[in-house]
N, C-alpha and C positions, 0 to 999 in steps of 0.2 A: 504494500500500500504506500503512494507518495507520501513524502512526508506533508507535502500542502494540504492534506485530506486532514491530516492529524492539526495544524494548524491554524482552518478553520473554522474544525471540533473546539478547539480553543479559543478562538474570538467568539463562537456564539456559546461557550461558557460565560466568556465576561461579562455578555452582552445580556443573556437569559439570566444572572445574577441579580442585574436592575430590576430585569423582569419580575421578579420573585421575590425581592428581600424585602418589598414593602410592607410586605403582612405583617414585618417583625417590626416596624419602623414607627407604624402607622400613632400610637400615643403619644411620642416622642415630637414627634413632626409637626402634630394638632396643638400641644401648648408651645412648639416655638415659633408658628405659626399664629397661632392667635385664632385658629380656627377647630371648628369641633372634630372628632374624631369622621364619623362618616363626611363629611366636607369632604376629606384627606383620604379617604379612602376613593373617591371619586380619581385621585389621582392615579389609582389603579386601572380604572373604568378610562381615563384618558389614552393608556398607555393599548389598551385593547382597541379604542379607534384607530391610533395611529398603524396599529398591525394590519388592519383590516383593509384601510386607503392607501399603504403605501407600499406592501408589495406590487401591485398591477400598476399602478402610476408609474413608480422609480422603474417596475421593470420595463414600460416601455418608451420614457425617458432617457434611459442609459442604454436602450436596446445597441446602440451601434458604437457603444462603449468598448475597449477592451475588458475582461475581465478585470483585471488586477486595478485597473484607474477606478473602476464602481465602487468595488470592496473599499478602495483607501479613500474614496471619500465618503460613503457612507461609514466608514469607523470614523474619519477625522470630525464630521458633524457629531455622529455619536460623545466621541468626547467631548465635545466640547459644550451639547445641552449640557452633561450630567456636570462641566465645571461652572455653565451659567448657574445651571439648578445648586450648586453645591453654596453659593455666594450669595443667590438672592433673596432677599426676606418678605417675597413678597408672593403671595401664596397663586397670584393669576399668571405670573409666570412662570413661578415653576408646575402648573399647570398646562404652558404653551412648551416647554422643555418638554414634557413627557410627550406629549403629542408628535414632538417634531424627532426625540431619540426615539421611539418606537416606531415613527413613519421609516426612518433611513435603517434601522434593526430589520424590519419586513423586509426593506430593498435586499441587504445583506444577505438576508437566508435565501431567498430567490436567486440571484446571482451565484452565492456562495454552493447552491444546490446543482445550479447549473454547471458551474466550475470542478464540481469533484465529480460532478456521471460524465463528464469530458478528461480529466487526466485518468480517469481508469478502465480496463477492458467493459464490456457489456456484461460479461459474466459478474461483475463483481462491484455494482453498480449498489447492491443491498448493503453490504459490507462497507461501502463509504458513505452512503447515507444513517446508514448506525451511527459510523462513529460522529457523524456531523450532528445528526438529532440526540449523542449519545453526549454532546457537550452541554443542550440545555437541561439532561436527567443528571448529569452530576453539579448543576447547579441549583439543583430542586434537592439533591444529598446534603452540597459541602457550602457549597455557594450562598443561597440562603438562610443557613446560621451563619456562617463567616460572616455575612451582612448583618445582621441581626446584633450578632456579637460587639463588631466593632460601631456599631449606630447606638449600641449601649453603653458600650465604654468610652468613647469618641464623640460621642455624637452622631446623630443621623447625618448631617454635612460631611462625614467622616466617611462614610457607607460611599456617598457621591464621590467625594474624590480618588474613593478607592478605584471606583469602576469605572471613572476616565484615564487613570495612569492603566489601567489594566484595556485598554482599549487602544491605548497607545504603544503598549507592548504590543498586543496581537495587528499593528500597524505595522510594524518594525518586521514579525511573521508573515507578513504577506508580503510585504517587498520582497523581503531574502527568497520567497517561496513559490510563489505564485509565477506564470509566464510571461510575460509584456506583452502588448499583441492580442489580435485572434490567433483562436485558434486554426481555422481555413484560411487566413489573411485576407478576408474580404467582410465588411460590413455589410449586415443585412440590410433588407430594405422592409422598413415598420408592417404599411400593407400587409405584405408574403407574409410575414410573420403573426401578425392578428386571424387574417383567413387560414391557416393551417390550424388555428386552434376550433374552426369550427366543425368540428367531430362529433359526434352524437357518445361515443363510445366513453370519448376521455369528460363529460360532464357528468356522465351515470357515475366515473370513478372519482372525481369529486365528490358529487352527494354521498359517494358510501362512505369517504371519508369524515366528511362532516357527522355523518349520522352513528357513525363509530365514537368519534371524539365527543360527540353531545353523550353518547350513553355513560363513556368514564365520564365528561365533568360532571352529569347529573348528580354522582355520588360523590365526586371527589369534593366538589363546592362546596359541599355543607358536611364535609368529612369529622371535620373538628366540632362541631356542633354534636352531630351524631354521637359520637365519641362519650362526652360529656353529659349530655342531657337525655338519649335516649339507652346508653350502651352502659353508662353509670361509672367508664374510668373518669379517676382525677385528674383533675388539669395539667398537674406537673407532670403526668405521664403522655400526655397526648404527643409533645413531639416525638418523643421512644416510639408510638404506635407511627406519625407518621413516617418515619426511619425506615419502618419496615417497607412502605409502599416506595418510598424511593430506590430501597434495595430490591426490591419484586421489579420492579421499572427498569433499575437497570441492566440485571439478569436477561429481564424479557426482551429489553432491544438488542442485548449485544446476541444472545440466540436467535433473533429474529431477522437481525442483520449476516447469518451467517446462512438462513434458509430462506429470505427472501429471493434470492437471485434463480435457485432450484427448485423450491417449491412453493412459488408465489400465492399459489389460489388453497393449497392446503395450509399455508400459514394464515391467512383470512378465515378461513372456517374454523382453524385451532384458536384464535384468537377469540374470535368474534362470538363461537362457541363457550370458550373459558369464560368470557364477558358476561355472557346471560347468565350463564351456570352459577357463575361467583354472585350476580348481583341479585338473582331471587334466594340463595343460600342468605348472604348477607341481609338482603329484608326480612328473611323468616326466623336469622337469630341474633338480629339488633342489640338484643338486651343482654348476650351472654360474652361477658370481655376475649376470655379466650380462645373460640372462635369465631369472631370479632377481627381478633388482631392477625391470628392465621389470611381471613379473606382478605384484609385491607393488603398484604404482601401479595397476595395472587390476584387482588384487583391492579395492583401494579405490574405486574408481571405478563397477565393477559392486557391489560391496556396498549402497553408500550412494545407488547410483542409483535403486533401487527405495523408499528412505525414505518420501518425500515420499507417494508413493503409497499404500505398504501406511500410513501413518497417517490419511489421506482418507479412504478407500476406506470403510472402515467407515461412517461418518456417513451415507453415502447409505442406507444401509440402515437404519436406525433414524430418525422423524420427532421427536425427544425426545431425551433420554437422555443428550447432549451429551456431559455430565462422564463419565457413566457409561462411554460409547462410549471416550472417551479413555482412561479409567486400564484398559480391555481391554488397549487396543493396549500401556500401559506395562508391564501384566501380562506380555502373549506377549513384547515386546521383552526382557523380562529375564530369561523362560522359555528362551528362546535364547541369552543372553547365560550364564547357567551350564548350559544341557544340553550346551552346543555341548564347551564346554573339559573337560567332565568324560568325555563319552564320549572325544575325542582322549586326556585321560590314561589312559583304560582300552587304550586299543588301546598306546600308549607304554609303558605298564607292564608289557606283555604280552610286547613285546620287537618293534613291526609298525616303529617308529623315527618319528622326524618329519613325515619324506614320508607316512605312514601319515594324516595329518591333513588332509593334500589331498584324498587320495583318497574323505575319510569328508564332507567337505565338498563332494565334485559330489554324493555319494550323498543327501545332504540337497537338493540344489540341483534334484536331478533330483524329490526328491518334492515341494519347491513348485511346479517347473512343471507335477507331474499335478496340486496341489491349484488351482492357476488351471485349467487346464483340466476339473477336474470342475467347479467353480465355472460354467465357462461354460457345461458343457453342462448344469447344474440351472438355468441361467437361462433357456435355450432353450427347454427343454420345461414352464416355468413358466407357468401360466396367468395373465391379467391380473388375475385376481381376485383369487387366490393373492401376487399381487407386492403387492397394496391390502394385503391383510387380516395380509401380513409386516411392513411400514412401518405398524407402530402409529401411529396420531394422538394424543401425547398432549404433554402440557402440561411444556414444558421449565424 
């Protein structure tokens, strides 16, 4: 595996840190801010717009970019929200800071995705997307307490400039790493590259993505809640329970990463399979800690087991489009990353309890396995003409 694969496993660690350390930040933030805690939590809710608007934008923005120029200035903005954010006391901008490091973090994994399924064979295209999507599971490990940690000792301003100097190293990582250049030496032209994404095939595999990633967040959003108020562990143990879903995560991808490339559509049904199984298990014994704490590891495990895959899987289907293909997959990932938590609040609010978020998550789990399975049977009865004339030929 290049070393640039491992490299930019490492920038979207530092980057996925920001992502994530606010949960631990959030008290801290609100009295130095001068604002209330949910306010400040909104700032999370910010950083989720930016993901959403700014992978498709930045990636057709930069479409005729070299790789390596995209990447270094989406980290050099990068750093430099989190040093505005780190300096200003004033709570609407570093509200416009998160919006604009999370716009150029979506550019980055779009790019960064496209960049690693091009320095490596076809076969081994799961294997570098692991380890790419395997930077922001160790920053959901190590990342956010490190964050946490030092926004407690330090201060939260402290957390910020950790993860600008840490954005300026994985700068440093991609000049030395990264190619100059295209890779064909020719720039694409935008057009060709928009009309290749019109495929029927590669939006079905979208939606099954989304509807995967809504089934884990449904449970995972209100994990710590559950935990607490309906499963009856203490507070002080809940991060030890969510440890365990970190370490289920990142077993799952780095296995997942090693069978997506050979058995793509059987790693989708083991997953997405494991998914239901674990979240009706998990609603029927809420209340019992021990296993409890077993599902929450094997909801991490089957969650993050299918990653590697559902972010492949696309590329085969489009002969082009690379960047384009990628910032889909960041699209749907963060399509489910808020449908998932908001439907579970609706059912919460309604009065269904916690357990209620399991159950809404096999209900998602169950419709990615019909959406792989429609998937395979429009493949089946696909004629080979039909398969040419979907795989546009066009100039990446």
């Amino acid at each position: 595996m290049p070393v640039a694969v491992y490299v930019l496993g490492l920038a979207i660690f530092a980057q996925g840190t920001s992502e994530l350390m606010l949960a631990g930040l959030l008290p801290g933030m609100a009295h130095d801010l001068g604002v209330s805690v949910p306010a400040t939590g909104l700032l999370i809710s910010a950083f989720a717009i930016g993901m959403l608007v700014g992978a498709p934008v930045l990636a057709v923005l930069t479409l005729r970019w070299p790789h390596r120029r995209a990447l270094l200035a989406f980290l050099a903005v990068f750093a430099l929200a989190h040093a505005v954010g780190a300096v200003t006391p004033n709570y609407g901008v570093l509200f416009a800071t998160r919006v604009v490091g999370a716009f150029v973090y979506a550019g980055f994994w779009a790019v960064a995705a496209a960049t690693a399924v091009r320095l490596v064979p076809r076969d081994a295209r799961g294997k570098a997307m692991g380890i790419l999507a395997g930077g922001l599971t160790v920053a959901a490990i190590a990342g956010l307490p490190a964050g946490t940690l030092v926004g407690q000792q330090l201060g939260w301003r402290a957390a910020f400039w950790t993860v600008a100097v840490m954005s300026v190293l994985a700068m440093a990582g991609v000049a030395a790493t990264i190619p100059g250049g295209r890779a064909d030496g020719a720039a694409p032209r935008t057009r060709d590259q928009i009309r290749a994404m019109a495929v029927p095939r590669l939006w079905l595999l979208y939606g099954t993505t989304a509807l995967s990633t809504s089934g884990l967040m449904v449970t995972f959003g209100y994990l710590g809640a559950l935990l607490t108020e309906t499963t009856g562990i203490a507070e002080a143990w809940v991060p030890a329970v969510l440890a365990l879903y970190g370490t289920g995560a990142l077993i799952g991808i780095t296995i997942g990463g090693r069978t997506a490339d050979t058995r793509p559509v059987q790693t989708l049904y083991a997953g997405f399979g494991g998914l239901v199984a674990v979240s009706v298990v998990l609603a029927l014994t809420a209340s019992s800690p021990v296993p409890v704490a077993v599902l929450v590891f094997l909801l991490g495990f089957a969650g993050f087991g299918t990653n590697p895959t559902l972010n492949t899987r696309a590329f085969g289907v489009v002969d082009g489009s690379a960047t384009l293909v990628a910032a889909g997959n960041v699209v749907s990932f963060n399509v489910g990353i808020t449908l998932g938590p908001w439907i579970g609040g609706l059912a919460i609010d309604a009065g269904a309890g916690y357990a209620s978020t399991a159950w809404i998550g096999a209900g998602f789990g169950v419709l990615a396995v019909a959406a792989v399975a429609l998937d395979q049977a429009r493949q089946r009865t696909a004629s080979p003409a039909a398969e040419r004339r979907a795989r546009q030929k066009v100039g990446t």
